[in-house]
Structures are given as C-alpha cells and as structure tokens.
C-alpha positions in Angstrom: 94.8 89.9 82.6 94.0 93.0 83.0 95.8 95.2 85.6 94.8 98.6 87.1 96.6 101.8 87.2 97.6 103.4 91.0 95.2 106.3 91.8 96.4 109.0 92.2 96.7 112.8 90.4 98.7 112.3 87.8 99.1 111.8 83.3 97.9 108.6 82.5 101.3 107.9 81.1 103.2 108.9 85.0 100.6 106.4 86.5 101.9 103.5 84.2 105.3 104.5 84.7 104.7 104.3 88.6 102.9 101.1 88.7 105.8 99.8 85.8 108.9 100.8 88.3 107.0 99.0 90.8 107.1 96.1 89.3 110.7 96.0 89.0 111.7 97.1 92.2 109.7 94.6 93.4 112.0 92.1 91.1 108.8 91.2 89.3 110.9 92.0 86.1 114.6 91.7 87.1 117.9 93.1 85.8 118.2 92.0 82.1 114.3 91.4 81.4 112.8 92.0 78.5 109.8 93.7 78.9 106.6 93.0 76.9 106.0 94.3 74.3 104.2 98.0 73.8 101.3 96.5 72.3 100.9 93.9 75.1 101.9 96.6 77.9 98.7 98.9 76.6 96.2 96.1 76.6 97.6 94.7 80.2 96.8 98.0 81.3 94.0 99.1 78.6 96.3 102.5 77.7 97.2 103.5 74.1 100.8 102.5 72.3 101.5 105.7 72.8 101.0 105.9 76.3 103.0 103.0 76.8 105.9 104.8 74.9 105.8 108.0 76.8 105.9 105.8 79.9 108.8 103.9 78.9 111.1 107.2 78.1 110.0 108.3 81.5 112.0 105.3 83.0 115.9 106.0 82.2 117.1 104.6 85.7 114.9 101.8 85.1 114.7 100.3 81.4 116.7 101.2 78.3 114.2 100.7 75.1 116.2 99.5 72.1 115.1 100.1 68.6 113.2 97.5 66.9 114.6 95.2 69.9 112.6 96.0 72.7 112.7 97.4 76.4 114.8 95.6 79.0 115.1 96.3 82.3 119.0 97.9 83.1 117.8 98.7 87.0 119.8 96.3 89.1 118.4 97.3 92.5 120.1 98.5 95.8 123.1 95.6 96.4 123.0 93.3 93.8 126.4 94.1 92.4 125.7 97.7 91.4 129.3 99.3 92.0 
C-alpha cells in the first residue's frame, strides 16, 4: 500500500521523517520495533533508498538504525517508563 507524504514546504526527506515520527507517536510502531526495511520504507512511500536514509538519521529521539541490522524504534513516549 502505498502511503502519501504530509503537504507541506519542506525536503522530501523532512516530510517522510514527519509522517514516520507520526507513526510512532501514534504507537503505530512502538518502543523496540523494527522498522521496515529501507527498501520497503521507499516503495510504501514511492521515495528513493536514499531518501529513506536521510530520513532515518533525521530521527535520533526516535529510531536508532543499526548497521546491517536495521532501524528500531528507541522512542518510548511520554509515561511509559521513560525515567
């Protein structure tokens, strides 16, 4: 399925970041998630890998990308068990 970027001004690559820390502070991808995969990221949202990428190092707070392992999501939200 093929999902659509927010509009708004904006790098194609801060748009997919936007719409991809919505989806986990909406808990669509919780605490601990693997993401999918960069190849599967670009064609959900028809972007480039390298897009994608760029989008991913744009979300310290949010996902931690592990080398030849994969993203997973290290944001735990506001009150569940952050100290």
């Amino acid at each position: 399925m093929e999902r659509e970027l927010p509009e708004s001004i904006g790098y194609l690559w801060e748009r997919l970041a936007a719409a991809l820390r919505e989806r986990i502070e909406s808990g669509e991808f919780a605490y601990g998630d693997r993401l999918p995969s960069r190849d599967d990221l670009a064609a959900e949202y028809d972007v480039g890998e390298r897009t994608v990428r760029r989008a991913l190092r744009e979300l310290p707070g949010h996902v931690e990308v592990l080398p030849a392992k994969g993203a997973y999501v290290i944001w735990r939200g506001h009150g569940k068990g952050t100290s």
